[in-house]
N, C-alpha and C positions, 0 to 999 in steps of 0.2 A: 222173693222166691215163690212165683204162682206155685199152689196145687189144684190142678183140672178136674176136679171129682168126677166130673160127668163128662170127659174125655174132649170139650170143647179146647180145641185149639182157641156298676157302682159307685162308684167312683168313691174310693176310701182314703184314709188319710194314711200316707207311708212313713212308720216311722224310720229313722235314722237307725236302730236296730233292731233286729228283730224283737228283741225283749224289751225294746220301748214304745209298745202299742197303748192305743187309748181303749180296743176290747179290752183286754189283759191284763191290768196293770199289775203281773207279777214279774219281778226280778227272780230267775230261775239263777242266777249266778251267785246269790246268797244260801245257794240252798245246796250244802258242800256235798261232797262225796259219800263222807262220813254219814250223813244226817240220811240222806237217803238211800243210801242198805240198811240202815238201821230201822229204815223206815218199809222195807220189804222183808225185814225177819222178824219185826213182832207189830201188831197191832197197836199196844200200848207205843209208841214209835210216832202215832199219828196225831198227840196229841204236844208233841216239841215241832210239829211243823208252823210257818204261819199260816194262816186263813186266807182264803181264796175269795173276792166280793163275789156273788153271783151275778149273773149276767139276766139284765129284765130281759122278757122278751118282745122282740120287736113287729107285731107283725104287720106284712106288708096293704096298704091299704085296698087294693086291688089284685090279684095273684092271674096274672098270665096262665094261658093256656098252654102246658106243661110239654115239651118235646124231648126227642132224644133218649138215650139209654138209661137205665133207672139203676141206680146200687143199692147197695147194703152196706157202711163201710164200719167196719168192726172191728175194733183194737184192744189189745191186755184183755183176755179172758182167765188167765192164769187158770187153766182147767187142771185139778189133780186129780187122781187114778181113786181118791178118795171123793167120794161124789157131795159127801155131806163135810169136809173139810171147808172152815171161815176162818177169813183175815178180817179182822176188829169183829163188827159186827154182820160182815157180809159172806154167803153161802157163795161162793163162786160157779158153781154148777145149775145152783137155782137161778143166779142171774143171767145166765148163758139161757139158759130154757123158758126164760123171760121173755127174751130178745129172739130168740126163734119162734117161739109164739108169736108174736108179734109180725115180724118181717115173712114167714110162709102166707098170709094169710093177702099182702103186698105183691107176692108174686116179683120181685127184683128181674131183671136182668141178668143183674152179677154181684157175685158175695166177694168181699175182701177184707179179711181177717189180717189187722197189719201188725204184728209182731205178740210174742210171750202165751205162744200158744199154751204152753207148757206152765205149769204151777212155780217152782221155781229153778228145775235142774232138767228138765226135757225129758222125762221118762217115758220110756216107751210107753207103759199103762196110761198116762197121763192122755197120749198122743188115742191111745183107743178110746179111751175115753169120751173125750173130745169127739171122735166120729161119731162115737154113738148120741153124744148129746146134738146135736148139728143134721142127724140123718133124716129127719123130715124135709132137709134143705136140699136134699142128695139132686136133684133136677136142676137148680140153680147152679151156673158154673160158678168156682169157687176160688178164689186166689190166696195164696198165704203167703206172707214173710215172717222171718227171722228174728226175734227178739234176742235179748240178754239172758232171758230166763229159759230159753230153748236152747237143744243140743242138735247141730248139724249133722250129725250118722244118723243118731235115731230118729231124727226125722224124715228126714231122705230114706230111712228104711222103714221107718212106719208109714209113711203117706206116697202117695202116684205122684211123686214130685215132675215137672218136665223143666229143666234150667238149659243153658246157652252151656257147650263144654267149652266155651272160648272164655272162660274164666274158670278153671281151676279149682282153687279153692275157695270158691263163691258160689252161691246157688243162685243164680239172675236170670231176667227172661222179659221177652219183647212182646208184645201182642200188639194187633191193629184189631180194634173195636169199634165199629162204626166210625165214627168222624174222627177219632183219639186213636193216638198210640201210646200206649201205656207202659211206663218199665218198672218191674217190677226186682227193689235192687235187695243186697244182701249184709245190714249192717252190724250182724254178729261179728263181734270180737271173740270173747271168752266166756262162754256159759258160766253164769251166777255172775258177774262181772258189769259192773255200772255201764262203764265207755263202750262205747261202740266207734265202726269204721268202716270206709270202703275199701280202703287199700289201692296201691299204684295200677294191681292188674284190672281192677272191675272199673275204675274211675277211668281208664283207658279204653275198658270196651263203651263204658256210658259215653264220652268223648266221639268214639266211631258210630257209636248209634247214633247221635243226632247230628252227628255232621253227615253220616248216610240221607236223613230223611229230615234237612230244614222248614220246611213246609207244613210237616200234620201237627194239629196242637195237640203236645205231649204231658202227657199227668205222669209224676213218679212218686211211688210209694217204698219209702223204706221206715222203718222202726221208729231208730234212733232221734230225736231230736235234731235238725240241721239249723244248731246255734250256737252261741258263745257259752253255753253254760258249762259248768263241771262235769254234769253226768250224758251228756250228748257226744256227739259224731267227735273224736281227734282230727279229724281232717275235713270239719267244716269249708275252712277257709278256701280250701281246694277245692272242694265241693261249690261252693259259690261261687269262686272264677267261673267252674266249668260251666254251670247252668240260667247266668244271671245274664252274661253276652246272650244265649242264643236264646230268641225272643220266640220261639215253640214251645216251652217250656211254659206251659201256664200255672200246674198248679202241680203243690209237694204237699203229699199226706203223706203224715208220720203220728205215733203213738208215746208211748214210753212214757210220761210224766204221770198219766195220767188227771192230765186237765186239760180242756176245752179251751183252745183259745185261737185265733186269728189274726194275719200281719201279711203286710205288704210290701216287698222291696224291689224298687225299681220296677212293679206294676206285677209281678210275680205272688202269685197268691202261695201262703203258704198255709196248714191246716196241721193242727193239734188234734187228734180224735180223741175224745174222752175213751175212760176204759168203763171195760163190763167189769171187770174180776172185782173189784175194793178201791177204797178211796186213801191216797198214801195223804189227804190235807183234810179237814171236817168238811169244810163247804163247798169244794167241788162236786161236783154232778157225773153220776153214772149212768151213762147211756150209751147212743149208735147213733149215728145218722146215716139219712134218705138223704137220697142224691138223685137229681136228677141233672144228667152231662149231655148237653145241649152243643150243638159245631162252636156257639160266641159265648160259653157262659157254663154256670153252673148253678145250679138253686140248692143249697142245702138246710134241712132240716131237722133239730137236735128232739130224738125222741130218749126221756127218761126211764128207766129202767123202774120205776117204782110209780110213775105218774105224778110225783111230789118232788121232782127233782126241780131245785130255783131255774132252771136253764131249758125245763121242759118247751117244746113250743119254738123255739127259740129259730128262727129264720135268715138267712144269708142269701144273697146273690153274689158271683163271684163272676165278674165280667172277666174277659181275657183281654189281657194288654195285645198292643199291635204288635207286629212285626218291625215298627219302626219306632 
């Protein structure tokens, strides 16, 4: 569910599952339902999770001359109406104001906020909040989706939402971005509620949108997890029929774990954004990454929210599979 603030309309090794990556090597399927609410209602929560390795960083020995649209892509800031409100040991508004710091001075493209904008129940105050922390950014068009921890009224009435009405009870939306067409889908299920979903009607508009337009290489962004695990999409499996056949489809960014990780199936890049807000494991890393979205590719870049983050630095190219 973009929100338009400023009124703007490798070759890696694929594992067998997405949660059988050689970046990652976390098994999110161990990690129950239970354990992770438990693990978003108190701090003390984060120390029965297991530990995450960090990730060295790799950098490239030569770095190309940089093209194409530039992002900001930014997930789980869990912002409350409470500005000095922390989960464990982290200020959630200090780290938003972190990360704006940072990214204004960059000058982006385009900002994409992907999911839990909200602290943990979608409060209106939360969602002002939020503006106000973000408003240096106000010139940067700005995209948002839907978390678990967001409420769809109050969002759609606190923020310049623009969604497709050919979904209903969905907030979704299409953009053509330079060489990219971007969908930007809707995987709230049930505010404060682990699982998420697309549901029959949105997974039928994603279906006509890319059989409309086979040809442009398409990025989508929704929240939720699009994996096997417990607390991700119900309707993965549908979800990966629909987008695995159609070879436009290059690359899925999604949030929600909050950890950083990368996998490839059947040449489809998919992308874990780390979060701003707090860390639900010790050793995961809190930051944003630089994007730079190229017609054949994508370069991204893990910047750390404290400069001490194991994964700071931390560099990717994400080639796009063919068409065949």
């Amino acid at each position: 569910m973009p929100v338009h603030l400023n009124g703007q309309n490798t070759t890696e090794s694929q594992p067998t599952s997405p949660l059988d990556t050689a970046d990652r090597p976390i098994d999110l399927a161990k990690l129950s339902r239970r354990s992770f609410i438990a693990a978003c209602l108190a701090g003390c929560s984060q120390a029965a999770l297991p530990s995450v390795p960090p990730m060295a960083p790799e950098p490239l020995a030569k770095k190309p001359e940089r093209r194409g649209e530039t992002w900001a892509l930014l997930a789980d800031p869990h912002i409350s109406r409470k500005l000095d409100r922390k989960f464990g040991l982290s200020c959630m508004a200090d780290n938003l104001r972190r990360v704006v710091d940072e990214v204004g001075p960059l000058a982006p493209d385009q900002l994409l906020v992907n999911g839990d904008i909200g602290y943990m129940h979608g409060r209106t105050e939360d969602y002002a909040a939020f503006l106000e922390l973000v408003s240096p950014l106000r010139a940067i068009p700005t995209h948002l989706t839907l978390g678990n921890h967001d409420h769809r009224g109050r969002f759609v009435q606190s923020l310049p939402v623009a969604h497709d009405v050919a979904v209903s009870e969905k907030a979704v939306s299409s953009q053509r971005i330079n060489d990219h067409r971007w969908l930007f889908l809707d995987s709230l299920d049930e505010t404060h509620s682990v699982r998420g979903s697309l549901g029959p009607a949105q997974r039928a508009w994603l279906e006509n949108c890319l059989n409309d337009d086979p040809h442009t290489p398409t990025i989508l962004c929704l929240h939720h997890n699009p994996d096997l695990s417990p607390v991700g999409l119900t309707d993965y499996d549908e979800f990966e029929r629909l987008v695995l056949p159609r070879r436009q489809v290059k690359l899925v960014l999604f949030g929600h774990t909050h950890i950083f990780r990368t996998w490839q199936t059947d040449g489809l890049h998919f992308v874990n954004l780390p979060a701003i807000g707090f860390r639900l494991r010790p050793l995961t890393s809190l930051g944003w990454m630089a994007a730079n979205v190229e017609p054949d590719r994508a370069w991204l870049t893990f910047h750390g929210i404290t400069g001490k983050e194991l994964e700071n630095g931390v560099e990717k190219e994400l080639r796009w599979r063919s068409y065949s």
